[in-house]
Each structure stands twice: as C-alpha cells, then as structure tokens.
CHARMM internal coordinates of N, CA and C (Angstrom, degrees):
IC EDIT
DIST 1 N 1 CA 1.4437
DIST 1 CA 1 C 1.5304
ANGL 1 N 1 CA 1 C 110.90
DIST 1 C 2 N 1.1936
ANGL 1 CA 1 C 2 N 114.44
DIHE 1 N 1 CA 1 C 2 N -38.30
DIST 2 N 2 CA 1.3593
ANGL 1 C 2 N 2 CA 110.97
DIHE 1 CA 1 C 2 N 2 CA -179.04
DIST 2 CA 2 C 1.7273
ANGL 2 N 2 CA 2 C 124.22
DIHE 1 C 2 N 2 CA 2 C -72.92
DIST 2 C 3 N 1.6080
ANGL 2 CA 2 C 3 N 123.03
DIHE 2 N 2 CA 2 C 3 N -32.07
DIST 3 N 3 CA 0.9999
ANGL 2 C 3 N 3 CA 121.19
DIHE 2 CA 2 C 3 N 3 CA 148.24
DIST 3 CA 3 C 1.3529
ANGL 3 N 3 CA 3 C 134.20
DIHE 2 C 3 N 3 CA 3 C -41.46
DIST 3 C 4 N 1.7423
ANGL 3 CA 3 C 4 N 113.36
DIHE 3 N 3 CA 3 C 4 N -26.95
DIST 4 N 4 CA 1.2297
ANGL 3 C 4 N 4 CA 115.40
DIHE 3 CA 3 C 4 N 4 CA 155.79
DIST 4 CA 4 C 1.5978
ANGL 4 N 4 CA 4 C 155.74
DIHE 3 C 4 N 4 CA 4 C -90.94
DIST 4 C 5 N 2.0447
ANGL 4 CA 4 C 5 N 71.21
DIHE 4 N 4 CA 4 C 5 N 22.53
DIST 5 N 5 CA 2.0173
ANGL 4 C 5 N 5 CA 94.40
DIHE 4 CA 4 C 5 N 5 CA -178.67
DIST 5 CA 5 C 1.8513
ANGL 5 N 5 CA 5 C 94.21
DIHE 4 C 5 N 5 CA 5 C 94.20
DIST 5 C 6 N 0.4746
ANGL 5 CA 5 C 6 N 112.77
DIHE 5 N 5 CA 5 C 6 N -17.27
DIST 6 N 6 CA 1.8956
ANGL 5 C 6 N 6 CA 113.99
DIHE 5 CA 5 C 6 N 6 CA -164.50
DIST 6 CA 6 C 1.8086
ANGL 6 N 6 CA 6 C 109.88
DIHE 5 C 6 N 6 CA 6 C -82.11
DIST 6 C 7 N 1.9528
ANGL 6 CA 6 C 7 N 111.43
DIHE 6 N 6 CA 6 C 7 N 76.29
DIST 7 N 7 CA 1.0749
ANGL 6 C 7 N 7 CA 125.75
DIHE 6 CA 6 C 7 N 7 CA -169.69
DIST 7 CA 7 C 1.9762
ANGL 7 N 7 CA 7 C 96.15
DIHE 6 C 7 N 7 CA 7 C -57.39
DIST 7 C 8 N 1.0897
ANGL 7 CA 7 C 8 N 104.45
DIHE 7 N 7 CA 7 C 8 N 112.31
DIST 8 N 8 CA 1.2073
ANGL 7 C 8 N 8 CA 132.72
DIHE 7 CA 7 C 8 N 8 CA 163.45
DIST 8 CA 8 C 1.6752
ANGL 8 N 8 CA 8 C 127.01
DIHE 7 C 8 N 8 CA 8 C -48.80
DIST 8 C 9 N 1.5642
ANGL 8 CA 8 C 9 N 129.13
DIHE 8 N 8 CA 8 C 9 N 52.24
DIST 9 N 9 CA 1.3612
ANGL 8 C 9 N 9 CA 142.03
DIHE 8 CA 8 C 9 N 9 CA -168.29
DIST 9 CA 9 C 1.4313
ANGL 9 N 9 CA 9 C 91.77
DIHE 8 C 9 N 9 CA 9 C -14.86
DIST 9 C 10 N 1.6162
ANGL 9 CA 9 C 10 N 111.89
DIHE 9 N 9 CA 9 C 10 N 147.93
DIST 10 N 10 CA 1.8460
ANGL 9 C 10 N 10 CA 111.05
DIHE 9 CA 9 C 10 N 10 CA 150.24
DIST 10 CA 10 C 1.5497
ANGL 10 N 10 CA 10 C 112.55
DIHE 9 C 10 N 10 CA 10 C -123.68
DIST 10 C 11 N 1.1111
ANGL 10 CA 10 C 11 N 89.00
DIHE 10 N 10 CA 10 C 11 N -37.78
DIST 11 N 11 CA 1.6429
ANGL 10 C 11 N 11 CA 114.63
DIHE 10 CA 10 C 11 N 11 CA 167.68
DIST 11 CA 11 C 1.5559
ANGL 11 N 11 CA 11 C 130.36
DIHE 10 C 11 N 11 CA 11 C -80.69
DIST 11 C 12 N 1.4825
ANGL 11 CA 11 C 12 N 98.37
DIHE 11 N 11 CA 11 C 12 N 106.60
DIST 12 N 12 CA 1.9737
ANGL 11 C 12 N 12 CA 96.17
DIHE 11 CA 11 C 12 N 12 CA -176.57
DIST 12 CA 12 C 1.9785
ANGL 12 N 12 CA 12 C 110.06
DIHE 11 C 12 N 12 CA 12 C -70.04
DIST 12 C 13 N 1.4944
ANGL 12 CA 12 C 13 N 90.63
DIHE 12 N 12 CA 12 C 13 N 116.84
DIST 13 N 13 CA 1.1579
ANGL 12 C 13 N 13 CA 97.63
DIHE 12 CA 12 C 13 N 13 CA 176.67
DIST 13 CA 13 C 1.4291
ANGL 13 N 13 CA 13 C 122.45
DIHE 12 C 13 N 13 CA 13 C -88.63
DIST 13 C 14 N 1.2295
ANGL 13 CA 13 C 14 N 109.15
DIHE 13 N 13 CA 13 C 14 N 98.72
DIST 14 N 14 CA 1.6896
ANGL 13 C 14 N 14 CA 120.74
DIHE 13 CA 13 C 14 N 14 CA -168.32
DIST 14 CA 14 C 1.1743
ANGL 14 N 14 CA 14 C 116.21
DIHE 13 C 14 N 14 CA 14 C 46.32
DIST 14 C 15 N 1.8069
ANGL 14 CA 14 C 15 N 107.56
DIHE 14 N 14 CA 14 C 15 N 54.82
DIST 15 N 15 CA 1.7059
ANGL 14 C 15 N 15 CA 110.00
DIHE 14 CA 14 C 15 N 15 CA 123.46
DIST 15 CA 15 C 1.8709
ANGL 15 N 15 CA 15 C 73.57
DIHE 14 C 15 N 15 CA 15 C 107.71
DIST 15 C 16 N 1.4361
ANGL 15 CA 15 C 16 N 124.05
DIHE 15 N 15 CA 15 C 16 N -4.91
DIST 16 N 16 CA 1.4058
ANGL 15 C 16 N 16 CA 114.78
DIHE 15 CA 15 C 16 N 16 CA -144.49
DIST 16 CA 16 C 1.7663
ANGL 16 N 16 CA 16 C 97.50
DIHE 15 C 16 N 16 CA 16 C -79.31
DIST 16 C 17 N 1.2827
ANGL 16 CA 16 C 17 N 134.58
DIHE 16 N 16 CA 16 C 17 N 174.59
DIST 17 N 17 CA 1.5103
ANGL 16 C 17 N 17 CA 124.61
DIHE 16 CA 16 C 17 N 17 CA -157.40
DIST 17 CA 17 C 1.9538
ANGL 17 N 17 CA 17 C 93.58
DIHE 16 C 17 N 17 CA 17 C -107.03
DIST 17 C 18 N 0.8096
ANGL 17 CA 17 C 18 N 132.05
DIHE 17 N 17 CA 17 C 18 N 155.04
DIST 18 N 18 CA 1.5062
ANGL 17 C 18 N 18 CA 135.26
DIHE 17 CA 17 C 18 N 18 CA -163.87
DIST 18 CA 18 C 0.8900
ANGL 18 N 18 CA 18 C 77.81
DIHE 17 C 18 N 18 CA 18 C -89.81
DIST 18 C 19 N 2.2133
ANGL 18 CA 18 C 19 N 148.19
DIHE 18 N 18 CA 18 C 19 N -94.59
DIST 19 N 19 CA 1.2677
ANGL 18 C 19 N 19 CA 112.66
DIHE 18 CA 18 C 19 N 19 CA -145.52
DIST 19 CA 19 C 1.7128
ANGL 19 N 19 CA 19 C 86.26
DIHE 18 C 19 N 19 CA 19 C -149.77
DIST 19 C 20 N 1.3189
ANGL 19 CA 19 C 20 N 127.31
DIHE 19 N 19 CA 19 C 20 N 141.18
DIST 20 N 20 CA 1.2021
ANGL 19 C 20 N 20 CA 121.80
DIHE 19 CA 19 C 20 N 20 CA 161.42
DIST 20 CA 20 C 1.6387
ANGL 20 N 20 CA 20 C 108.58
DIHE 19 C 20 N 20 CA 20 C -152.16
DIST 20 C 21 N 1.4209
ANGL 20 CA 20 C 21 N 104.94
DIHE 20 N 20 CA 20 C 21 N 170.16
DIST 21 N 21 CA 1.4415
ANGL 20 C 21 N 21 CA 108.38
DIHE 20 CA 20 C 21 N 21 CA -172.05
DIST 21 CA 21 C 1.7952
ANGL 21 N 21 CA 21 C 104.79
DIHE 20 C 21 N 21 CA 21 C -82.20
DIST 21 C 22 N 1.4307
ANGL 21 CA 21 C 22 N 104.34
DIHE 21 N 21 CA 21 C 22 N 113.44
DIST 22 N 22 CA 1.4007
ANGL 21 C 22 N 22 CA 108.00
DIHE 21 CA 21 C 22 N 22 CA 171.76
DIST 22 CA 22 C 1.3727
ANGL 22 N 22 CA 22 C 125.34
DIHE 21 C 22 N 22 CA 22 C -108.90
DIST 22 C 23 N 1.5642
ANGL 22 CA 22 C 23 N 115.15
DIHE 22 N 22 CA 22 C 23 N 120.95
DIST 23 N 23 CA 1.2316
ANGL 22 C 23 N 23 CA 103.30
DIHE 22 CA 22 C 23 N 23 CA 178.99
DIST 23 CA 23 C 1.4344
ANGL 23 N 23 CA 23 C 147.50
DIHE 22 C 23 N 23 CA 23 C -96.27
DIST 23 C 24 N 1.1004
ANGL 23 CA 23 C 24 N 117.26
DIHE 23 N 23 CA 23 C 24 N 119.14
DIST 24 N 24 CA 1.7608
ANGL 23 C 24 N 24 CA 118.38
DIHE 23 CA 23 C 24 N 24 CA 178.96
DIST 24 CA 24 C 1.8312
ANGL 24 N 24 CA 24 C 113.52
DIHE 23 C 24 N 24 CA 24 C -40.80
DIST 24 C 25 N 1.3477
ANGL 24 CA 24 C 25 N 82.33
DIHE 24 N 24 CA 24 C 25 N 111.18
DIST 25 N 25 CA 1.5019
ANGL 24 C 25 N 25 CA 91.44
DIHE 24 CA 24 C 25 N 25 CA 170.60
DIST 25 CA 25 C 1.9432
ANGL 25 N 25 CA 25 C 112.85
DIHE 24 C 25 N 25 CA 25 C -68.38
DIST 25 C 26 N 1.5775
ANGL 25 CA 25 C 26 N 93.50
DIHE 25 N 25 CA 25 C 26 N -40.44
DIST 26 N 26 CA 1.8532
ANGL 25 C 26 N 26 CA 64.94
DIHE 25 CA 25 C 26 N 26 CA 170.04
DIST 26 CA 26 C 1.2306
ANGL 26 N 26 CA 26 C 125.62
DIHE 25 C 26 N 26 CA 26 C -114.71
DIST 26 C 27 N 1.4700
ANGL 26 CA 26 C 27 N 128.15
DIHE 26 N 26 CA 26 C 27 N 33.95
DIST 27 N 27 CA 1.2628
ANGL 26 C 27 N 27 CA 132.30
DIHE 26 CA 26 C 27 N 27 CA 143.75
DIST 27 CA 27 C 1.3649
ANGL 27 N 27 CA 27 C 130.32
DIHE 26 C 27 N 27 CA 27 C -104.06
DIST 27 C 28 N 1.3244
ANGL 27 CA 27 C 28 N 100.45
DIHE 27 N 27 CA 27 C 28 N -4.66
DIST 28 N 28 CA 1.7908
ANGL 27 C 28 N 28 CA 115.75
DIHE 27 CA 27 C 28 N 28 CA 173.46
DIST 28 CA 28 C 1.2250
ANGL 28 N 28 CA 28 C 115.09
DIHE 27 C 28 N 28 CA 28 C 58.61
DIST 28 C 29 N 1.5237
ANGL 28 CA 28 C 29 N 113.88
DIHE 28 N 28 CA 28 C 29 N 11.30
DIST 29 N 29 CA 1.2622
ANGL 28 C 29 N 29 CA 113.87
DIHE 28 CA 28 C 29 N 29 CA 147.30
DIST 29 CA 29 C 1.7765
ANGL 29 N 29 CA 29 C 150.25
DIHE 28 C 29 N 29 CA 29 C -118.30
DIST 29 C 30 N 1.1419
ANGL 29 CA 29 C 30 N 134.16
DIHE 29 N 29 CA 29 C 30 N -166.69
DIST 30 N 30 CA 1.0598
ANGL 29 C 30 N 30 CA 98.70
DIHE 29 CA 29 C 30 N 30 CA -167.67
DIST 30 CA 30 C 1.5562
ANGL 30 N 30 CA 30 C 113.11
DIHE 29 C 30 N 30 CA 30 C -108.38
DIST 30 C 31 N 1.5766
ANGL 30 CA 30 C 31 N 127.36
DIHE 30 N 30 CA 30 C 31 N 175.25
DIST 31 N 31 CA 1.0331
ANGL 30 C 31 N 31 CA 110.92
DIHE 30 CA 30 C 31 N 31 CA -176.58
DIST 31 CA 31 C 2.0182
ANGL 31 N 31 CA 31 C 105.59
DIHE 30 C 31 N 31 CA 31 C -137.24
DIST 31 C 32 N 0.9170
ANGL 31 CA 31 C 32 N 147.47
DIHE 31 N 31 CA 31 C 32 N -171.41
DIST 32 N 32 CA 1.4341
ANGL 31 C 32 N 32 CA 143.83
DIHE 31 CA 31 C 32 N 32 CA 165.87
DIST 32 CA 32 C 1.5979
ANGL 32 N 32 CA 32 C 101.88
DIHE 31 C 32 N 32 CA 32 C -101.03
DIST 32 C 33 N 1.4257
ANGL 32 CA 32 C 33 N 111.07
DIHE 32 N 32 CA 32 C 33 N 113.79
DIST 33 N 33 CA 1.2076
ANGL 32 C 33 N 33 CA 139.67
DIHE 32 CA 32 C 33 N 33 CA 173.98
DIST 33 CA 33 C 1.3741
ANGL 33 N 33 CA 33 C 127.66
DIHE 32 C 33 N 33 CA 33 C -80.10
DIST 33 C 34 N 1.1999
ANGL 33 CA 33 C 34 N 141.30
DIHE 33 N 33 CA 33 C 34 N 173.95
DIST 34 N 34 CA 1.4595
ANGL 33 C 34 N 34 CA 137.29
DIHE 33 CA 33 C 34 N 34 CA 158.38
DIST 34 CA 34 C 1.6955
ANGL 34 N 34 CA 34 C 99.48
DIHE 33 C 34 N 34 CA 34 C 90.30
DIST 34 C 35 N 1.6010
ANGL 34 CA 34 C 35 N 98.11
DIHE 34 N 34 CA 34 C 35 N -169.04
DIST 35 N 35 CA 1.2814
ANGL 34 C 35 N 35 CA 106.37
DIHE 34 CA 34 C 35 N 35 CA -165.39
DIST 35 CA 35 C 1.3346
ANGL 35 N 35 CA 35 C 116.17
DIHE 34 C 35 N 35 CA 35 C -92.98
DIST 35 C 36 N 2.1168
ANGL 35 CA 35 C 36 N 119.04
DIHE 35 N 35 CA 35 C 36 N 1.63
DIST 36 N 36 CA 1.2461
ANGL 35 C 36 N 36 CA 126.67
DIHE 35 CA 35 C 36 N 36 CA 150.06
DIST 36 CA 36 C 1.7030
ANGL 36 N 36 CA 36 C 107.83
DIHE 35 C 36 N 36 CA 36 C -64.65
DIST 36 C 37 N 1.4603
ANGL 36 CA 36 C 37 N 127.50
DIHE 36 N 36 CA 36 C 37 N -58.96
DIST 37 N 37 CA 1.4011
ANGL 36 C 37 N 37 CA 134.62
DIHE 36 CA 36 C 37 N 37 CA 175.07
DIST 37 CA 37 C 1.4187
ANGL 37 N 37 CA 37 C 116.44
DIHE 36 C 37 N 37 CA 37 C -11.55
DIST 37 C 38 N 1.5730
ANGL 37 CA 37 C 38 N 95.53
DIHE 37 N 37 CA 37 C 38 N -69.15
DIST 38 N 38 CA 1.7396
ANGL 37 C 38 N 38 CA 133.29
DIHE 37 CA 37 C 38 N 38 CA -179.10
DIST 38 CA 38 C 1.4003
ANGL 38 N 38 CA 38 C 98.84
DIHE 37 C 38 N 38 CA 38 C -46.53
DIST 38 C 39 N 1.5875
ANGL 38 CA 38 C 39 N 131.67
DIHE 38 N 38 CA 38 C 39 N -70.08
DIST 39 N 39 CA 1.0974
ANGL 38 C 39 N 39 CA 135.14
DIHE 38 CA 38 C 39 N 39 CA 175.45
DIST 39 CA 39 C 1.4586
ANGL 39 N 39 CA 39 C 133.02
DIHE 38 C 39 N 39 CA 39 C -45.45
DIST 39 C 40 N 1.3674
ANGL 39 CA 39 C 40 N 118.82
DIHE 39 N 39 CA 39 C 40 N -37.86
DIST 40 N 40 CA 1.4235
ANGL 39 C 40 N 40 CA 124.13
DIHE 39 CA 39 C 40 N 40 CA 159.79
DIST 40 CA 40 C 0.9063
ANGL 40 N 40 CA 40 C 131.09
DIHE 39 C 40 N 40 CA 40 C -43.31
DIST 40 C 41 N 1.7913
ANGL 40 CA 40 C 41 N 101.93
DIHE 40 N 40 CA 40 C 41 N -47.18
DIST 41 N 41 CA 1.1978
ANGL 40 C 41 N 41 CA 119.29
DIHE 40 CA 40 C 41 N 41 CA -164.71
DIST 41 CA 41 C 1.2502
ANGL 41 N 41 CA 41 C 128.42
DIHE 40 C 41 N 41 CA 41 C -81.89
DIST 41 C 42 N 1.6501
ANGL 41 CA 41 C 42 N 112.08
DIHE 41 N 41 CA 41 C 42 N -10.20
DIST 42 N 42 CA 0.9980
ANGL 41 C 42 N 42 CA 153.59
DIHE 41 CA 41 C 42 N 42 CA 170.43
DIST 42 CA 42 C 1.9816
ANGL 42 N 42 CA 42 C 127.02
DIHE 41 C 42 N 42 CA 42 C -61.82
DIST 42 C 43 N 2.2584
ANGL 42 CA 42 C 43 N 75.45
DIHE 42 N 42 CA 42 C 43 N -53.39
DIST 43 N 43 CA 1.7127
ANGL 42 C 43 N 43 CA 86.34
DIHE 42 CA 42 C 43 N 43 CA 164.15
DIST 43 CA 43 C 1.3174
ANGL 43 N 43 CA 43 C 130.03
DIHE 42 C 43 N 43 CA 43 C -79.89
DIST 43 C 44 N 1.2635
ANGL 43 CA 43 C 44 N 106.60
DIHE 43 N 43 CA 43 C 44 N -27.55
DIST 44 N 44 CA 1.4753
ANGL 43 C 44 N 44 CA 134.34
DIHE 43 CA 43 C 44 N 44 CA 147.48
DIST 44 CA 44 C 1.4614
ANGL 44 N 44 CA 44 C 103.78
DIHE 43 C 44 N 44 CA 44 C -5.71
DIST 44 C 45 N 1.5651
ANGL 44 CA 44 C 45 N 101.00
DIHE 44 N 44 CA 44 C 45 N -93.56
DIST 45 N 45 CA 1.8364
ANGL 44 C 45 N 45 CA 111.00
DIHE 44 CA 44 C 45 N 45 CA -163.18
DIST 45 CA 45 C 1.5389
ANGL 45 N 45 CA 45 C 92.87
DIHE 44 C 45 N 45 CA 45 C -55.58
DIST 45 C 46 N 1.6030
ANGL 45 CA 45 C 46 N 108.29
DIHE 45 N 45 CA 45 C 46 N -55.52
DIST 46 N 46 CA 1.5432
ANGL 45 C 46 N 46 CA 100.99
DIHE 45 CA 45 C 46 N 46 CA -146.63
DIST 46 CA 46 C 1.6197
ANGL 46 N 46 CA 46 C 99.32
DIHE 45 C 46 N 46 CA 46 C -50.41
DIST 46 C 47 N 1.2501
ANGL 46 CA 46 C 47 N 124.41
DIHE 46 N 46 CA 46 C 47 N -42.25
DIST 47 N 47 CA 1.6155
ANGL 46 C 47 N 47 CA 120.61
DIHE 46 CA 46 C 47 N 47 CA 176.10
DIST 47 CA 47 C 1.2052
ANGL 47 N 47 CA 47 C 120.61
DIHE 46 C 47 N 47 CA 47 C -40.59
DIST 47 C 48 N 1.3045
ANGL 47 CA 47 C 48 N 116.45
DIHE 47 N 47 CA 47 C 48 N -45.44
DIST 48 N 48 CA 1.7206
ANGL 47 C 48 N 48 CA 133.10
DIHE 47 CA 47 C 48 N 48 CA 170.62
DIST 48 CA 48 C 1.3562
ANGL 48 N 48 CA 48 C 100.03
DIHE 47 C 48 N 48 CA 48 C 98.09
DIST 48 C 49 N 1.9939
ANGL 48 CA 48 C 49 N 109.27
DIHE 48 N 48 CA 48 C 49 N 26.11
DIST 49 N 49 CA 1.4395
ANGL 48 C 49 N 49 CA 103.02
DIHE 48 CA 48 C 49 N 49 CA 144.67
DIST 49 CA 49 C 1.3967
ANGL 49 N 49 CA 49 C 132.05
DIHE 48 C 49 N 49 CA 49 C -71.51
DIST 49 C 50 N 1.5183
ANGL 49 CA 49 C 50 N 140.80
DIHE 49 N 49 CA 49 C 50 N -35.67
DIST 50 N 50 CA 1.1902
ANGL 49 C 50 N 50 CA 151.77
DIHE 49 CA 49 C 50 N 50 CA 160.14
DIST 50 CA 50 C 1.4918
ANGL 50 N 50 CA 50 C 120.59
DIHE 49 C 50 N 50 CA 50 C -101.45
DIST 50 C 51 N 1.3556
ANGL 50 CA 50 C 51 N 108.35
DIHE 50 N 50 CA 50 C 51 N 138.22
DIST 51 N 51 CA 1.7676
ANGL 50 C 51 N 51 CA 106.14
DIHE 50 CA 50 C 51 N 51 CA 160.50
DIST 51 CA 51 C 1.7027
ANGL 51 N 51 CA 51 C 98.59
DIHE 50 C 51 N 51 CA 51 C -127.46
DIST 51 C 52 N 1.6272
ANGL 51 CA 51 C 52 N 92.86
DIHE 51 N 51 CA 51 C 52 N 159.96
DIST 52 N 52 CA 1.2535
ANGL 51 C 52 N 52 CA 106.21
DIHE 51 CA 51 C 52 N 52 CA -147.93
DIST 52 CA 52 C 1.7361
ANGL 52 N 52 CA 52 C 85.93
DIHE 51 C 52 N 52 CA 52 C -105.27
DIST 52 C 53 N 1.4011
ANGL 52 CA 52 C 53 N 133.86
DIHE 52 N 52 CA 52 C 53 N 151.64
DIST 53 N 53 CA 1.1654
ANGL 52 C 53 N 53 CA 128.19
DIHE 52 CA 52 C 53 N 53 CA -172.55
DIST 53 CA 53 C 1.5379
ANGL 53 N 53 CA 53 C 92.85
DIHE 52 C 53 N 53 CA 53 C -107.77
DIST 53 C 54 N 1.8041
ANGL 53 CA 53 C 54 N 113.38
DIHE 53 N 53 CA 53 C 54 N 133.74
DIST 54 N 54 CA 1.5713
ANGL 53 C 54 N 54 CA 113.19
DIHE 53 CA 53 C 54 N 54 CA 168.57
DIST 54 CA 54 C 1.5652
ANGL 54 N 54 CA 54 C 138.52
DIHE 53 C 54 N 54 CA 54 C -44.68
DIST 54 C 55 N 0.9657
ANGL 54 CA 54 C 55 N 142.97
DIHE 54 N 54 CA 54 C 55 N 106.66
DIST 55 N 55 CA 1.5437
ANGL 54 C 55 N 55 CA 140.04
DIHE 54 CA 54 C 55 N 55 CA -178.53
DIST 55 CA 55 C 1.7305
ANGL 55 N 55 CA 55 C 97.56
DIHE 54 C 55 N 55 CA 55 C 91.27
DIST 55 C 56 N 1.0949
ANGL 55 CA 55 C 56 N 134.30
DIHE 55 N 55 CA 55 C 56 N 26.23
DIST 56 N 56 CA 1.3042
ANGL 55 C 56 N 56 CA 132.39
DIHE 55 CA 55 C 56 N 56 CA -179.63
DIST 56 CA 56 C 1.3828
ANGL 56 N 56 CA 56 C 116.31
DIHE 55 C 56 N 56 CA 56 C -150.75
DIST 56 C 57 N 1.6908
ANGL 56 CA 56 C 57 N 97.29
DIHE 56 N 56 CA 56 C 57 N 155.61
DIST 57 N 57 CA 1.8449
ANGL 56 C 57 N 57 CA 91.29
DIHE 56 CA 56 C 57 N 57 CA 178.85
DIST 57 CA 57 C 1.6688
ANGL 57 N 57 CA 57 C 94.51
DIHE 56 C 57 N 57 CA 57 C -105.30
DIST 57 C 58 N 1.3061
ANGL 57 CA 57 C 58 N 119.48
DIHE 57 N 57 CA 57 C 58 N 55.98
DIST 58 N 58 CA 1.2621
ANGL 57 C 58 N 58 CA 110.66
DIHE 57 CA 57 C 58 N 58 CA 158.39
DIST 58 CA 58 C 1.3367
ANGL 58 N 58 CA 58 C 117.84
DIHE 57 C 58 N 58 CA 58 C -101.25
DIST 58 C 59 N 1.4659
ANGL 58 CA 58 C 59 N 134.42
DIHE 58 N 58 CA 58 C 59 N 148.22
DIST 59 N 59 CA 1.3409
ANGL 58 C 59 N 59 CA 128.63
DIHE 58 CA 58 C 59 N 59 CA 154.67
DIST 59 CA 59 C 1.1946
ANGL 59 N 59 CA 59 C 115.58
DIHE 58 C 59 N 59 CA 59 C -106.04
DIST 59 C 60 N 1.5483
ANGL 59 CA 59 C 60 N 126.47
DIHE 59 N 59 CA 59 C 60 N -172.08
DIST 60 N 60 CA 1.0658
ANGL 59 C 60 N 60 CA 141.39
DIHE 59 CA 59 C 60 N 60 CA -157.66
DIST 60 CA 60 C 1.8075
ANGL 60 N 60 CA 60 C 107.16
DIHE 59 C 60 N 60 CA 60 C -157.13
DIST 60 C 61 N 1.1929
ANGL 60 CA 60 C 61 N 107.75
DIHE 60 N 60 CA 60 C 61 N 103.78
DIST 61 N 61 CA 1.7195
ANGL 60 C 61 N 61 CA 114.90
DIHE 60 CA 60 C 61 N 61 CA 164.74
DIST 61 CA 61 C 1.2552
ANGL 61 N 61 CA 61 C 118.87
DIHE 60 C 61 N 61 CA 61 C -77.10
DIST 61 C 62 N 1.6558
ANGL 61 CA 61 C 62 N 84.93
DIHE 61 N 61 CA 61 C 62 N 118.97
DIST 62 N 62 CA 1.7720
ANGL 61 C 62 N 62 CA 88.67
DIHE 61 CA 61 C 62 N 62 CA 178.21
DIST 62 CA 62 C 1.3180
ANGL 62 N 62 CA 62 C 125.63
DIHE 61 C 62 N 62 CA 62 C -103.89
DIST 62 C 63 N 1.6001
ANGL 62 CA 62 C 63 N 106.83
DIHE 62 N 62 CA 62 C 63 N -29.70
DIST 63 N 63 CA 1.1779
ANGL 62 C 63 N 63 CA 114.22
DIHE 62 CA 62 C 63 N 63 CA 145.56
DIST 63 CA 63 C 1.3474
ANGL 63 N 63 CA 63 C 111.16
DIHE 62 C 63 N 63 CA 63 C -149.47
DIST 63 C 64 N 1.7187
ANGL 63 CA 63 C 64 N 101.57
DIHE 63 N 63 CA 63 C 64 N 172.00
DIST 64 N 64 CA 1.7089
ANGL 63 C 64 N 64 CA 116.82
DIHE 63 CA 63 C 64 N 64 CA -151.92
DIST 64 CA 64 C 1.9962
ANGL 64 N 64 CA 64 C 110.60
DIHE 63 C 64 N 64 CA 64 C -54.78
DIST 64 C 65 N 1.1482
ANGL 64 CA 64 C 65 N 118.42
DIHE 64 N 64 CA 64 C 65 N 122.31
DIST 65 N 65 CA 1.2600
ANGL 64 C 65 N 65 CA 118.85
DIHE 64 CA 64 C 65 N 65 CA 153.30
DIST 65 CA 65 C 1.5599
ANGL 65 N 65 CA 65 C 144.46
DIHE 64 C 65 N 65 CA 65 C -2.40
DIST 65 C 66 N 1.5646
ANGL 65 CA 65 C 66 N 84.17
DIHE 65 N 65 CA 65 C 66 N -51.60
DIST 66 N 66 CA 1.4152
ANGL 65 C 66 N 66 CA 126.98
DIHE 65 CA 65 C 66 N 66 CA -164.82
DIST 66 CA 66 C 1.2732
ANGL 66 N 66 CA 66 C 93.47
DIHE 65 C 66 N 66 CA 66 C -62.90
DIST 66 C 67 N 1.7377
ANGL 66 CA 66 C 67 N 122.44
DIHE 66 N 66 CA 66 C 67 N -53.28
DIST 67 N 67 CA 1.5518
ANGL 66 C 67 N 67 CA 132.07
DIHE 66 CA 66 C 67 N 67 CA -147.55
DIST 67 CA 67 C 2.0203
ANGL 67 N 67 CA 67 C 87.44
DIHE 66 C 67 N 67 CA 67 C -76.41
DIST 67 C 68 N 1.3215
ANGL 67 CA 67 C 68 N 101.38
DIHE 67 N 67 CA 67 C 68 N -52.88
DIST 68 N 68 CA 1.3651
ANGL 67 C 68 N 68 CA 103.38
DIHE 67 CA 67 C 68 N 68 CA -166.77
DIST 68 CA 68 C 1.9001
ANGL 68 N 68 CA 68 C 103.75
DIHE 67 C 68 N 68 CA 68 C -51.41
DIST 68 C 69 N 0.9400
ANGL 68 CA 68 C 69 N 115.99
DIHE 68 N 68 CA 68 C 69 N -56.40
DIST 69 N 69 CA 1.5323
ANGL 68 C 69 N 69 CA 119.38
DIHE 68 CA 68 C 69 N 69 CA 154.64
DIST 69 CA 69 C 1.7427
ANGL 69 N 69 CA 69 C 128.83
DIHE 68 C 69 N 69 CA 69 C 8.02
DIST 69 C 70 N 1.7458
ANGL 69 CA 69 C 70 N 67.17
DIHE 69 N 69 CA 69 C 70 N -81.32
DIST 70 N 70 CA 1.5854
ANGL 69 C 70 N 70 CA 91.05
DIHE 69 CA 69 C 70 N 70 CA -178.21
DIST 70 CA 70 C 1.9608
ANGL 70 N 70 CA 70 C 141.38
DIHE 69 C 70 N 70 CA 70 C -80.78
DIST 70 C 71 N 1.3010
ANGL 70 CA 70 C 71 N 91.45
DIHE 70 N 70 CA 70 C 71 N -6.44
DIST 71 N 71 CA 1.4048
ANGL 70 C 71 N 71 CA 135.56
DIHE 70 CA 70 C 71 N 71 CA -173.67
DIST 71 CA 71 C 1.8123
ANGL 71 N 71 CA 71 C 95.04
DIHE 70 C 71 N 71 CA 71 C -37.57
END
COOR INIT
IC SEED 1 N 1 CA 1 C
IC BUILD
C-alpha cells in the first residue's frame, strides 16, 4: 500500500475504526471504510486518479484504477 502513496494510519485517530466494510445506503453497496478508506482515497486524487466533486459525495474517474493498481 505504501508504494502506492497510501500513508498507512498507526495511530487511531479519535476512537476512529482502521478499516471496515461500510455500506452505502444509497447505492446498496459496499465500500472500504475507516481511516485505511480515507487514506486511499486520498492517494487516489493526489495521483490524479479521482477528483472529488464540491458539496457532493460524487467522484469522477480520470483515469483507470487498474493503472494506479499496478504501478
């Protein structure tokens, strides 16, 4: 994970859960939660695989997943 930018929590930051499967109530599916979740998602943009849309939980793929993956 860390080769892929993805700072690795050690420390629970207020009580918060390191990583569990959380599910979207309105997509009914599930997603990776916690303060691993947060972090991905994090390496995510900074890669300039995702941007995050303002006032919304939508994102936007900019490019494939897959590449960030495989890196």
């Amino acid at each position: 994970m860390m080769r892929l930018g993805v700072k690795i929590p050690v420390k629970r930051r207020h009580g918060r859960i390191f990583a569990y499967g959380c599910r979207d109530l309105t997509e009914k599916e599930f997603h990776l939660g916690g303060s691993l979740g947060s972090e991905v998602m994090k390496a995510l943009i900074g890669g300039g695989f995702i941007s995050l849309h303002e006032n919304s939980r939508i994102i936007t793929v900019i490019k494939p997943i897959k590449d960030w993956i495989e890196v």
